[in-house]
Short mmCIF file of the C-alpha atoms (twelve columns), coordinates in Angstrom:
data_MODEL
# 
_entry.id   MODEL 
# 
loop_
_atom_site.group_PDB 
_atom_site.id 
_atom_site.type_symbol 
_atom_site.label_atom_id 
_atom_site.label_alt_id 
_atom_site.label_comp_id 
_atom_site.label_asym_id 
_atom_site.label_seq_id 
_atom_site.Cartn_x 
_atom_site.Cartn_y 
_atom_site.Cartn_z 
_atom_site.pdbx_PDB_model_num 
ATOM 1   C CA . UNK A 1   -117.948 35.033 40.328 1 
ATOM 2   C CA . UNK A 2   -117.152 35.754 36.673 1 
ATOM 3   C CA . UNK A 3   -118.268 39.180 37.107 1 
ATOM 4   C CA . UNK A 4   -115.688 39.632 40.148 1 
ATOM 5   C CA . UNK A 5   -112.972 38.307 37.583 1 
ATOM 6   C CA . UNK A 6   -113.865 40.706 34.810 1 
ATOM 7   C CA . UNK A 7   -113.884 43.541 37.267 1 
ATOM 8   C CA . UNK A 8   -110.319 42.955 39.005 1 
ATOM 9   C CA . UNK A 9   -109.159 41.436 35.423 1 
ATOM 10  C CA . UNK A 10  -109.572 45.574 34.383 1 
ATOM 11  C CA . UNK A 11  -108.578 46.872 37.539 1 
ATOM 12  C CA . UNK A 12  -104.832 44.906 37.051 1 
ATOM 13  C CA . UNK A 13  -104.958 46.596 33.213 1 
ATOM 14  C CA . UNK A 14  -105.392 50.135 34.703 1 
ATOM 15  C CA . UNK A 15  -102.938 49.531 37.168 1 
ATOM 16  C CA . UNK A 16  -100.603 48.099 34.580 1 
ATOM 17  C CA . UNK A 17  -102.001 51.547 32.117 1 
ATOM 18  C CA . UNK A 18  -100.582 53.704 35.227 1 
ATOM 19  C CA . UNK A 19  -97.347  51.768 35.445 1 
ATOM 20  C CA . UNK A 20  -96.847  52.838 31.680 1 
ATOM 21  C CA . UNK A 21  -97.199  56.219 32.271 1 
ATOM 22  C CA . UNK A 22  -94.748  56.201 34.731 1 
ATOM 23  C CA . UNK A 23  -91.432  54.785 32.171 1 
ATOM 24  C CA . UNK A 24  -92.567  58.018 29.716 1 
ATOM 25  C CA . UNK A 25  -89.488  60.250 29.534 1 
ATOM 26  C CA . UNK A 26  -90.208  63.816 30.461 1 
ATOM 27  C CA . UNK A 27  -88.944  64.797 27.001 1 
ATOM 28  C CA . UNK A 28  -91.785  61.799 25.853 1 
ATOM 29  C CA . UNK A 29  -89.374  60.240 23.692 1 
ATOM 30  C CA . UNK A 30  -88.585  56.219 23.632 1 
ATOM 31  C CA . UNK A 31  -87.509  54.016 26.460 1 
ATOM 32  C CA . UNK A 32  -84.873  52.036 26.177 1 
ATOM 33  C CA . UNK A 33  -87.657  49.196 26.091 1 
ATOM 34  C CA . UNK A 34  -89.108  51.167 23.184 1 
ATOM 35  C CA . UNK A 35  -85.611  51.272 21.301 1 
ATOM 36  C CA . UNK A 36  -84.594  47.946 21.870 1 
ATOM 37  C CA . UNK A 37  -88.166  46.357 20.681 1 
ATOM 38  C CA . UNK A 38  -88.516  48.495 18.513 1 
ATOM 39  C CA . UNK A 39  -85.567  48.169 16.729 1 
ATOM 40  C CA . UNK A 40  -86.215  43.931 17.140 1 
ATOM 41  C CA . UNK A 41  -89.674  44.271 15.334 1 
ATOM 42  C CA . UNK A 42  -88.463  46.594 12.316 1 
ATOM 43  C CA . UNK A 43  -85.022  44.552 11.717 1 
ATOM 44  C CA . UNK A 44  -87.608  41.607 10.729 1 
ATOM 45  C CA . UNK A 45  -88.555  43.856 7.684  1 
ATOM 46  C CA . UNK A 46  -89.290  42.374 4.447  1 
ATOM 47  C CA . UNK A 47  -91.101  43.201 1.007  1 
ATOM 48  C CA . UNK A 48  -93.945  40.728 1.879  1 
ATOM 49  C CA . UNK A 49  -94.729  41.554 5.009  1 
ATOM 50  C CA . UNK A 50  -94.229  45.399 4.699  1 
ATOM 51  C CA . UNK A 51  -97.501  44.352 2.527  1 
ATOM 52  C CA . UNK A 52  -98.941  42.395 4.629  1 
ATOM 53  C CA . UNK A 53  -98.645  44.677 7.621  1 
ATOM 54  C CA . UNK A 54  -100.066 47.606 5.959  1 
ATOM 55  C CA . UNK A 55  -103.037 45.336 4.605  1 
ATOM 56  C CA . UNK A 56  -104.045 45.484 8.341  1 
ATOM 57  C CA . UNK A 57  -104.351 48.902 8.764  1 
ATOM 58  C CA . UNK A 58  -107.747 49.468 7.134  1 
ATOM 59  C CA . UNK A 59  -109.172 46.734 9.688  1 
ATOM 60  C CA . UNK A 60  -108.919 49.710 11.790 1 
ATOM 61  C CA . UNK A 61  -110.671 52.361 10.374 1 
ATOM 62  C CA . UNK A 62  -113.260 54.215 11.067 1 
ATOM 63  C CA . UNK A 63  -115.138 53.242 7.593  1 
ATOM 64  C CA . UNK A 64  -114.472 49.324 8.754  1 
ATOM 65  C CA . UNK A 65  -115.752 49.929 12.297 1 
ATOM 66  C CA . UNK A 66  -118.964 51.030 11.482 1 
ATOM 67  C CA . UNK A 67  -119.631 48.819 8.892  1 
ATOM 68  C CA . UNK A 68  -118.858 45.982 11.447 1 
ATOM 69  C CA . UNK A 69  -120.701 47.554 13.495 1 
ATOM 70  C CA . UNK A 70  -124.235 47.649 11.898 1 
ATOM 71  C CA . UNK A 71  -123.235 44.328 11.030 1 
ATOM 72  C CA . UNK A 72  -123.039 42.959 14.092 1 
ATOM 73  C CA . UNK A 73  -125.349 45.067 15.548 1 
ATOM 74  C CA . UNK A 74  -127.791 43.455 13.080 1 
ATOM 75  C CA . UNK A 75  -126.581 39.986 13.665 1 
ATOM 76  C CA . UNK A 76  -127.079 40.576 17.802 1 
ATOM 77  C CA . UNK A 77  -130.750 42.076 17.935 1 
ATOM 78  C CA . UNK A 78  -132.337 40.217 14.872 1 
ATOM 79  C CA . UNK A 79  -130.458 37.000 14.204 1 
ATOM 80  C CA . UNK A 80  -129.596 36.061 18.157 1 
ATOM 81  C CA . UNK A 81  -132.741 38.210 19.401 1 
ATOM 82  C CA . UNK A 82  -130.634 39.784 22.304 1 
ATOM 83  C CA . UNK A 83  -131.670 43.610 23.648 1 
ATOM 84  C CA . UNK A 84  -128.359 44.154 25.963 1 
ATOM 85  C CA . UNK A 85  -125.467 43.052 23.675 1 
ATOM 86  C CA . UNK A 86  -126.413 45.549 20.597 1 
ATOM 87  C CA . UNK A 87  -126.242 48.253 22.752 1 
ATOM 88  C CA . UNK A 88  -123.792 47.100 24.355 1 
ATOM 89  C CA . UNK A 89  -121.556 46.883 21.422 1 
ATOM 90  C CA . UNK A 90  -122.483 50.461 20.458 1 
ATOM 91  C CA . UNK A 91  -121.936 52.024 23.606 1 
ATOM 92  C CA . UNK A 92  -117.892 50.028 23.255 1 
ATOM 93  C CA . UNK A 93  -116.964 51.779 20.119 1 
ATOM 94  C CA . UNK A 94  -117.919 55.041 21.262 1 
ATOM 95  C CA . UNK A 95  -116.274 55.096 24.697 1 
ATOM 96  C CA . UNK A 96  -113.432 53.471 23.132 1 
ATOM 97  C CA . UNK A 97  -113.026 56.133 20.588 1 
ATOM 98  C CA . UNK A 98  -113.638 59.051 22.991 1 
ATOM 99  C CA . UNK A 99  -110.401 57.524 25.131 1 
ATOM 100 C CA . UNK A 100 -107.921 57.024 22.804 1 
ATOM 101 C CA . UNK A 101 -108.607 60.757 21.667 1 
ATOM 102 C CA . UNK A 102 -108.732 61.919 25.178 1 
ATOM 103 C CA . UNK A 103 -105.836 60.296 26.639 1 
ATOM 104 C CA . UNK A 104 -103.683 60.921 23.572 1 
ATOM 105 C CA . UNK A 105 -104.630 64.473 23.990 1 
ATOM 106 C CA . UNK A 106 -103.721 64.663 28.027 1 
ATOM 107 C CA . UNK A 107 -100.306 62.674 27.380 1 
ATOM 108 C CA . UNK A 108 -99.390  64.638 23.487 1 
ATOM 109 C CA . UNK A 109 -96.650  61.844 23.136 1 
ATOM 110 C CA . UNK A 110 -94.953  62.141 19.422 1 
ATOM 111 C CA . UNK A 111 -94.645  59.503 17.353 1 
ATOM 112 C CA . UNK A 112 -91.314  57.932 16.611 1 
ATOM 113 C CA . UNK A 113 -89.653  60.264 13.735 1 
ATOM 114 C CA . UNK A 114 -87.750  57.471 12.099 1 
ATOM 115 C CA . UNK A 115 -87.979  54.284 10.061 1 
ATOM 116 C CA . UNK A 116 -92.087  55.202 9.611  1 
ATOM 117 C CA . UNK A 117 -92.889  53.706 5.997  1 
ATOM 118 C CA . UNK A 118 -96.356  56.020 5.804  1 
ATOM 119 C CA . UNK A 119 -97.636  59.120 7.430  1 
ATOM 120 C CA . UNK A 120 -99.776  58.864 10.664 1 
ATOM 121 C CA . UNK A 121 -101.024 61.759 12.134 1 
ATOM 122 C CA . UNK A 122 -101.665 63.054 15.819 1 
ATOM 123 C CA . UNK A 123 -99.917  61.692 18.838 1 
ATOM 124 C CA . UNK A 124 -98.623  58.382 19.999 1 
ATOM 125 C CA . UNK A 125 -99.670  57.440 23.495 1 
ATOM 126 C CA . UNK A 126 -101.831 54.934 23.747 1 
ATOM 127 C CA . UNK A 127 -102.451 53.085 20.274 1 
ATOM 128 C CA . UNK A 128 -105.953 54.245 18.603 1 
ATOM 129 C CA . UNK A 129 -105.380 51.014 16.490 1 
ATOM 130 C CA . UNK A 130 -104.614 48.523 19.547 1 
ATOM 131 C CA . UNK A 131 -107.054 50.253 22.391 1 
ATOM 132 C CA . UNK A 132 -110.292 49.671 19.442 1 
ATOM 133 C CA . UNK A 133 -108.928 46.506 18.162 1 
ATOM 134 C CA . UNK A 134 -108.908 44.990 21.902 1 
ATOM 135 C CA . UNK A 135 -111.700 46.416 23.034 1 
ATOM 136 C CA . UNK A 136 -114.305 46.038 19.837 1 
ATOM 137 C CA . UNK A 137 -112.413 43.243 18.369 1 
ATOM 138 C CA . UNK A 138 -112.093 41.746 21.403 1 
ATOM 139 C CA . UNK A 139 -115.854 42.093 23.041 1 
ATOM 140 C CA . UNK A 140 -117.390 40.592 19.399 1 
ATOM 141 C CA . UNK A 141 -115.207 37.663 19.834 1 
ATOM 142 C CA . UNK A 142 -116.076 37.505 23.556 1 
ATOM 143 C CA . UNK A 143 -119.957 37.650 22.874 1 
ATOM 144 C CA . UNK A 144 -119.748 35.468 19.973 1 
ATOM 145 C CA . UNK A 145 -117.625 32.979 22.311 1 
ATOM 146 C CA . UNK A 146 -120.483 33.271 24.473 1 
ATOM 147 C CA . UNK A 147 -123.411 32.443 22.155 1 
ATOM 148 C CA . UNK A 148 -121.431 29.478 20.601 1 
ATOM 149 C CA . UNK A 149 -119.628 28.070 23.427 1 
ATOM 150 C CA . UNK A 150 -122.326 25.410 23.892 1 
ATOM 151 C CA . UNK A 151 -123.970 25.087 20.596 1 
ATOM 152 C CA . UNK A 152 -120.795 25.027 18.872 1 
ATOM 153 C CA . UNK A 153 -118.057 24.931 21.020 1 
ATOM 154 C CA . UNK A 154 -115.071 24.396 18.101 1 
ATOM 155 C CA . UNK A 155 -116.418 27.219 16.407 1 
ATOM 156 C CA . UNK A 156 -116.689 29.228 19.483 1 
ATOM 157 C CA . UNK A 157 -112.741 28.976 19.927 1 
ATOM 158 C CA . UNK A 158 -112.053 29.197 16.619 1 
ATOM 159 C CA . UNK A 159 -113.623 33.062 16.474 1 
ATOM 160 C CA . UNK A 160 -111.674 33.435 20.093 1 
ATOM 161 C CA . UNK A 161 -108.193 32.615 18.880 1 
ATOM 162 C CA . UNK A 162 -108.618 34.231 15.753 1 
ATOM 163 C CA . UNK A 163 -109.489 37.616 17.365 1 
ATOM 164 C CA . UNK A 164 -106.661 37.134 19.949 1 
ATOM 165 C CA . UNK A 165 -104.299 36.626 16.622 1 
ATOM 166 C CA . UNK A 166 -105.759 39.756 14.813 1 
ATOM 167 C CA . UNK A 167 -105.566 41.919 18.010 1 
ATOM 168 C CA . UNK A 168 -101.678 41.142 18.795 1 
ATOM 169 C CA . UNK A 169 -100.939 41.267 15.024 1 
ATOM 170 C CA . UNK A 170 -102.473 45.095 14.547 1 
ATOM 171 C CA . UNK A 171 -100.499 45.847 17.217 1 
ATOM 172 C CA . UNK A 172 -97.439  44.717 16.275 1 
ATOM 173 C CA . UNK A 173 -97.831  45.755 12.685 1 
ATOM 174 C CA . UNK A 174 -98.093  49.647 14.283 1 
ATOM 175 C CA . UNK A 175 -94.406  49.371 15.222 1 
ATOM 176 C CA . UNK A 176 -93.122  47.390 12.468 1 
ATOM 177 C CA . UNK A 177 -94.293  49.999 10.146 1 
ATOM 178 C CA . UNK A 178 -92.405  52.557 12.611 1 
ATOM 179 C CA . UNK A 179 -95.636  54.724 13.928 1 
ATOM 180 C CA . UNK A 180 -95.723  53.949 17.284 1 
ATOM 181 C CA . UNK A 181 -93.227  52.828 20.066 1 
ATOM 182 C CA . UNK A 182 -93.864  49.523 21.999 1 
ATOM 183 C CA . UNK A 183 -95.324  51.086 25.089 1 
ATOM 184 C CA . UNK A 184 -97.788  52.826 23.044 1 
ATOM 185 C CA . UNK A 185 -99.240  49.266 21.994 1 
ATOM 186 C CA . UNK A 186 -99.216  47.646 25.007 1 
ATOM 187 C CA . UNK A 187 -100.685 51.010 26.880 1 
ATOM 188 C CA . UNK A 188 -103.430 50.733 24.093 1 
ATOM 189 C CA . UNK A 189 -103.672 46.804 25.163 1 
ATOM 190 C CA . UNK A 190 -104.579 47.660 28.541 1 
ATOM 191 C CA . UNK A 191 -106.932 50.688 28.261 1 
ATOM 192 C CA . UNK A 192 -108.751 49.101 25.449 1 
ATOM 193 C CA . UNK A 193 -108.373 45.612 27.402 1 
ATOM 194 C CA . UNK A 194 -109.927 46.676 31.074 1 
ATOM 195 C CA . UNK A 195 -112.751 48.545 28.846 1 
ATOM 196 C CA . UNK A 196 -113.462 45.032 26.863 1 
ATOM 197 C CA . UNK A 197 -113.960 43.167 30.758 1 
ATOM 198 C CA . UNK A 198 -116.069 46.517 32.130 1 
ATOM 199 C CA . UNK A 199 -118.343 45.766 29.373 1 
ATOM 200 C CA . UNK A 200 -118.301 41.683 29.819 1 
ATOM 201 C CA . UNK A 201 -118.988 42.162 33.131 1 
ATOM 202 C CA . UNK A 202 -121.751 44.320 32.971 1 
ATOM 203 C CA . UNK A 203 -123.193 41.459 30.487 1 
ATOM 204 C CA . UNK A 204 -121.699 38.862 32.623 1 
ATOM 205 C CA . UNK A 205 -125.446 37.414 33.758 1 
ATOM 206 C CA . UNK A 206 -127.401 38.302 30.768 1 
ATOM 207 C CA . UNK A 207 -125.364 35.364 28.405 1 
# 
């Protein structure tokens, strides 16, 4: 049964990815969604969290993910003495990584050419930064959840909510700092998002 959740769970997500596609402007410049969140998010602009916004952009990087990854990766196979979930967690990053380049490549959205307060390179559609924080952020906190849920059950949430908080905040912080429109966060949610429930489904019955 929870597998049959996880798998219409990411069907929804793709169908909500598709949807997305579909408000993109032939010229591939911002909705009027884009413009009016947009604007919202940036007109809350202030010295301190201007700081504290950018101080979540390295959480994203590819230095950061592999270090997590070993780490966890280490934790998984010799600390929990699980076989399916290191791989498992391996197999996430990459995929993730290979779709956000691919589908940024197919769709070659710009990013927004105003208001940005650093330099990002490439295109804009999806997020890199919200499709990897969903799905690796979000299947560590999901497999933790899992291992603590009944051993430690306050703990368990505690990992769960944090994630949930990092996840949104990286995403928002990508269009406060003006490199990315709205849709390209919550197209990044949804990709990254129905690839985090493929891969808890497929370890669904092994937890």
């Amino acid at each position: 049964m929870d597998k049959m959740k996880y798998w219409i769970g990411a069907v929804l997500l793709l169908a909500y990815f598709a949807g997305l596609t579909a408000t993109i402007k032939k010229d591939k410049g911002p909705s009027s969604f884009d413009e009016t969140v947009g604007s919202w998010i940036r007109g809350m602009r202030t010295d301190s969290l201007t700081l504290f916004f950018k101080a979540l952009s390295p959480l994203v990087s590819t230095t950061v993910f592999a270090v997590l990854l070993v780490a966890f990766v280490a934790l998984f196979a010799f600390v929990f003495k699980k076989r399916l979930e290191p791989l498992l967690l391996v197999i996430n990053l990459a995929v993730a990584f290979g779709l956000y380049r691919g589908l940024k490549s197919l769709f070659e959205r710009p990013r927004p050419s105003v208001d940005a307060l650093f330099h990002a390179s490439g295109f804009s559609f999806p997020s890199g930064n919200a499709l990897m924080s969903a799905s690796f952020y979000g299947l560590i906190a999901l497999l933790l959840f899992r291992h603590w849920r009944k051993r430690a059950p306050g703990l368990a949430w505690t990992v769960a909510i944090a994630a949930i908080v990092l996840i949104i905040l990286i995403g928002v912080s990508r269009v406060y700092l003006g490199v990315h429109y709205p849709s390209d966060i919550l197209a990044g949610f949804a990709i990254g998002g129905a690839w985090l429930l493929i891969c808890a489904a497929v370890s669904a019955r092994r937890m």
